[in-house]
ChimeraX commands (.cxc) that place a marker at each C-alpha (Angstrom):
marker #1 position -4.51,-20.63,-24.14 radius 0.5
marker #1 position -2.63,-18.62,-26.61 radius 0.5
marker #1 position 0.71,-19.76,-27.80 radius 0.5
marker #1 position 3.27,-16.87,-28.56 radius 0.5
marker #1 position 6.09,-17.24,-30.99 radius 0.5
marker #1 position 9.15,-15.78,-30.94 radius 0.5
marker #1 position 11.76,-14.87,-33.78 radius 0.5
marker #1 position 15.05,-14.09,-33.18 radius 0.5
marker #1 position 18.49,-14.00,-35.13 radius 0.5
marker #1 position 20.94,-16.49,-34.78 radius 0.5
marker #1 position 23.20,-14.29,-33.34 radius 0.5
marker #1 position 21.45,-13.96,-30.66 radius 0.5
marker #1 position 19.90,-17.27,-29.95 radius 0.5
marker #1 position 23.66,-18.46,-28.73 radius 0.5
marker #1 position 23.14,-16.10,-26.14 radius 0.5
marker #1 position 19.62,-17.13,-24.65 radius 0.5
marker #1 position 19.80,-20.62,-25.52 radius 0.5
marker #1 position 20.20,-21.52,-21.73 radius 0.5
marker #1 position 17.57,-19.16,-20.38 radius 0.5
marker #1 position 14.66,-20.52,-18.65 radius 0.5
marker #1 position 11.50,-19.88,-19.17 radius 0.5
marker #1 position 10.61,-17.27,-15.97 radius 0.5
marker #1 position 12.72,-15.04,-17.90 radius 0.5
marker #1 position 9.98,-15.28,-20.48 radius 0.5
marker #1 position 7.14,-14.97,-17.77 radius 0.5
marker #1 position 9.42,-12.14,-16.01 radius 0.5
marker #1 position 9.60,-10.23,-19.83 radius 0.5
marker #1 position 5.94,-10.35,-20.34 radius 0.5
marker #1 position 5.45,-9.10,-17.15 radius 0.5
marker #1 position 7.07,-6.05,-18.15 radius 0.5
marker #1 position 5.93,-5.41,-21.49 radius 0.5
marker #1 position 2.15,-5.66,-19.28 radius 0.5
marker #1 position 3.75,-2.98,-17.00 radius 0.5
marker #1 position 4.38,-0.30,-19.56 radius 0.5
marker #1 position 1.23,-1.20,-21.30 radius 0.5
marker #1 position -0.69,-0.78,-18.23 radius 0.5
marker #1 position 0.97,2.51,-17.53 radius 0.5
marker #1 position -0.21,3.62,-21.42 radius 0.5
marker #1 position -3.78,2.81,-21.02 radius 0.5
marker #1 position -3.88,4.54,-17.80 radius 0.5
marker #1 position -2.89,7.51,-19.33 radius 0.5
marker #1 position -4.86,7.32,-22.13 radius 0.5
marker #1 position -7.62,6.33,-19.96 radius 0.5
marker #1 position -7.10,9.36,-18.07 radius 0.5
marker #1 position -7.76,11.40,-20.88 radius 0.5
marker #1 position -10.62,9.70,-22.35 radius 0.5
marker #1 position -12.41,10.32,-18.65 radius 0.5
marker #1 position -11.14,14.35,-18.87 radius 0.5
marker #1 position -12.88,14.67,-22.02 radius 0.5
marker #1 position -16.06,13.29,-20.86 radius 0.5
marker #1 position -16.05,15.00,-17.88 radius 0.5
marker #1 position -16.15,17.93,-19.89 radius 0.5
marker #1 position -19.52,16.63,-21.40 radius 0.5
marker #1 position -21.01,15.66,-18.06 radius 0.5
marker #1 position -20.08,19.62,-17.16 radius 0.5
marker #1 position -21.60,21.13,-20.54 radius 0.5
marker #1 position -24.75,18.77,-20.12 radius 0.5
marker #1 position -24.91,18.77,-16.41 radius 0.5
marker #1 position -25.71,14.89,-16.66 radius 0.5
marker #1 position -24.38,11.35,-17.07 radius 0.5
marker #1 position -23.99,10.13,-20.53 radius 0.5
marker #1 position -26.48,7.51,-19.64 radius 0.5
marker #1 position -29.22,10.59,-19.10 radius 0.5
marker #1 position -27.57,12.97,-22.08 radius 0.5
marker #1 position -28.54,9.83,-24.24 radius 0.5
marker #1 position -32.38,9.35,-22.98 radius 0.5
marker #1 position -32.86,12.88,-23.98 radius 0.5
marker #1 position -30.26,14.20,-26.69 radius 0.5
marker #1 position -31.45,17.38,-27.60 radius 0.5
marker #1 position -32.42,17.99,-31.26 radius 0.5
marker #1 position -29.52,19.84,-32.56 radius 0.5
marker #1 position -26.94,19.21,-35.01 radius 0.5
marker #1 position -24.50,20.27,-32.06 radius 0.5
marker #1 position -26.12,18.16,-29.80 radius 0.5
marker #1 position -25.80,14.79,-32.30 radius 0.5
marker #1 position -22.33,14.91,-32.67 radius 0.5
marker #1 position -21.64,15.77,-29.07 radius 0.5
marker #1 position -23.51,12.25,-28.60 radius 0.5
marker #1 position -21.55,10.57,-31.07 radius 0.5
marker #1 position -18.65,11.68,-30.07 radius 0.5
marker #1 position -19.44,11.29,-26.05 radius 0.5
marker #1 position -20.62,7.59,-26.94 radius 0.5
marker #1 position -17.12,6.80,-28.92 radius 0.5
marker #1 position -15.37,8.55,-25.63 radius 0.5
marker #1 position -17.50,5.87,-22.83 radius 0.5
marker #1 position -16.95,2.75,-25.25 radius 0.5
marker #1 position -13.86,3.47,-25.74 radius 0.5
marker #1 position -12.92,4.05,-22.25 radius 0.5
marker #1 position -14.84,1.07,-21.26 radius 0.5
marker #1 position -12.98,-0.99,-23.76 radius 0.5
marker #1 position -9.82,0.36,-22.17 radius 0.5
marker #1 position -10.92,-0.47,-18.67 radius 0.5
marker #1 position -11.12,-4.21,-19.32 radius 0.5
marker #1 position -7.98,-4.75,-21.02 radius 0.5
marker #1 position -6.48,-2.55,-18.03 radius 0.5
marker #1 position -8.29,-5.22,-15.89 radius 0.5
marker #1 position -6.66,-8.21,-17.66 radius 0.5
marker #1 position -2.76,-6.37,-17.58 radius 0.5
marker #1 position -3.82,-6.29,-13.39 radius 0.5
marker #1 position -3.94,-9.80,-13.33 radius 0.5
marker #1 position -0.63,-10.46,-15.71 radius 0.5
marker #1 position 1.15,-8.19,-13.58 radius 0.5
marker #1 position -0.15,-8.95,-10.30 radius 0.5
marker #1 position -1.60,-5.61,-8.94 radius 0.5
marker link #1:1,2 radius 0.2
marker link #1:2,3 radius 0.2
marker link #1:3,4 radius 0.2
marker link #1:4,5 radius 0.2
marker link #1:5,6 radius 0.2
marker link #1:6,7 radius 0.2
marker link #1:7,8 radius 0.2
marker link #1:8,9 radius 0.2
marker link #1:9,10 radius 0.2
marker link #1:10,11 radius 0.2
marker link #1:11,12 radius 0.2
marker link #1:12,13 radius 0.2
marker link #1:13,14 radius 0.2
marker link #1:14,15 radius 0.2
marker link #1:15,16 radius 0.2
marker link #1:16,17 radius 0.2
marker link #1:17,18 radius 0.2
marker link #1:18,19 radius 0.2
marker link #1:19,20 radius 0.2
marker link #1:20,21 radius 0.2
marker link #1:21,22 radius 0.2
marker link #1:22,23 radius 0.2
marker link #1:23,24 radius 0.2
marker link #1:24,25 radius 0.2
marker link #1:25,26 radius 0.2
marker link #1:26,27 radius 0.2
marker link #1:27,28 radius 0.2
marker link #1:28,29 radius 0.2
marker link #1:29,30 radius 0.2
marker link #1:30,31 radius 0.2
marker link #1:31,32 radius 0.2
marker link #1:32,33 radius 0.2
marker link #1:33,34 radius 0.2
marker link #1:34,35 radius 0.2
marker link #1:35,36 radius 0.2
marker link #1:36,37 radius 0.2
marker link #1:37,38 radius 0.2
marker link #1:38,39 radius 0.2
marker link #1:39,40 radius 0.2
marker link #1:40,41 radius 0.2
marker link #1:41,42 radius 0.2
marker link #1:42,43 radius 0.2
marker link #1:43,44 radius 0.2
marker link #1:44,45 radius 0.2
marker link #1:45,46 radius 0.2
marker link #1:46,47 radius 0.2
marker link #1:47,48 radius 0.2
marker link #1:48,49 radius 0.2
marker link #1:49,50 radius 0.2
marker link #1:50,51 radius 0.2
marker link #1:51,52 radius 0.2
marker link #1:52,53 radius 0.2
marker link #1:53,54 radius 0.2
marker link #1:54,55 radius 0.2
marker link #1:55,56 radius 0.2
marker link #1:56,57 radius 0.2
marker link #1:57,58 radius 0.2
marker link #1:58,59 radius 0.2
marker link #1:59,60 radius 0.2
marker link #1:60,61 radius 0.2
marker link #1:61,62 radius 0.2
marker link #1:62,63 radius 0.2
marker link #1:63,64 radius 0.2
marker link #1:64,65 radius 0.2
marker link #1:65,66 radius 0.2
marker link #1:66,67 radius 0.2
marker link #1:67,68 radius 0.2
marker link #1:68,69 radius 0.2
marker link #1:69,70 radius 0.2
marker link #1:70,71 radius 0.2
marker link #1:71,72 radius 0.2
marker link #1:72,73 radius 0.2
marker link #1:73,74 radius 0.2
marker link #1:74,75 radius 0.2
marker link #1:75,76 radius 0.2
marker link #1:76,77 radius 0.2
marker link #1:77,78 radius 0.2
marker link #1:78,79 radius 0.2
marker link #1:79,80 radius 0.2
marker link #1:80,81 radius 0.2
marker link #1:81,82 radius 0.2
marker link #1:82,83 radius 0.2
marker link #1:83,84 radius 0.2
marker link #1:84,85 radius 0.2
marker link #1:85,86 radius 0.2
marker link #1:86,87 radius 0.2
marker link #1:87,88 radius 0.2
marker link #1:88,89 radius 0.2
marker link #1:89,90 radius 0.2
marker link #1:90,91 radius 0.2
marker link #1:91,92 radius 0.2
marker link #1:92,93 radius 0.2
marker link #1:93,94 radius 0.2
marker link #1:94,95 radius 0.2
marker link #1:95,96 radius 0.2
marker link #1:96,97 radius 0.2
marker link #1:97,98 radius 0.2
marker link #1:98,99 radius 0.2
marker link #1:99,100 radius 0.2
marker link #1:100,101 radius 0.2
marker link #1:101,102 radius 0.2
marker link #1:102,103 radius 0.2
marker link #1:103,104 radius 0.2
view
């Protein structure tokens, strides 16, 4: 388990220093809910742009990469199509994990 830290001015800590810790729970929570709401965004648009491949190609990504064609234009669509699913698969996990934090 990870243990988180937390910095504050003095200030302030007069005015939290009775607060339990579900507040601290209840905060994470939310900062999980607006990240969750980010990726899903993002991931949105990671998926429109390879959609766009799969309509050029008129395949997956896992066929488009058994048989790239031989092109310059056809390399860098790969590269760039491969970035797009790793990055959106990357994306899906973490979105996976922020489910669980925030119970949906």
């Amino acid at each position: 388990m990870t243990e988180v830290t937390i910095k504050i001015p003095e200030d302030i800590k007069d005015i939290i220093d009775g607060i339990t810790e579900p507040l601290y729970v209840e905060a994470l929570r939310e900062v999980a809910r607006k990240r969750f709401a980010y990726n899903k965004k993002k991931l949105k648009d990671y998926r429109k742009k390879i959609a766009i491949f799969e309509a050029k190609y008129g395949k997956s990504y896992e066929d488009f990469s058994q048989s790239v064609p031989d092109t310059v234009k056809g390399h860098d669509d790969w590269i760039e199509w491969t970035y797009l699913v790793k990055v959106a698969n990357v994306l899906s996990a973490k979105m996976e994990k922020l489910r669980l934090l925030i119970g949906k």
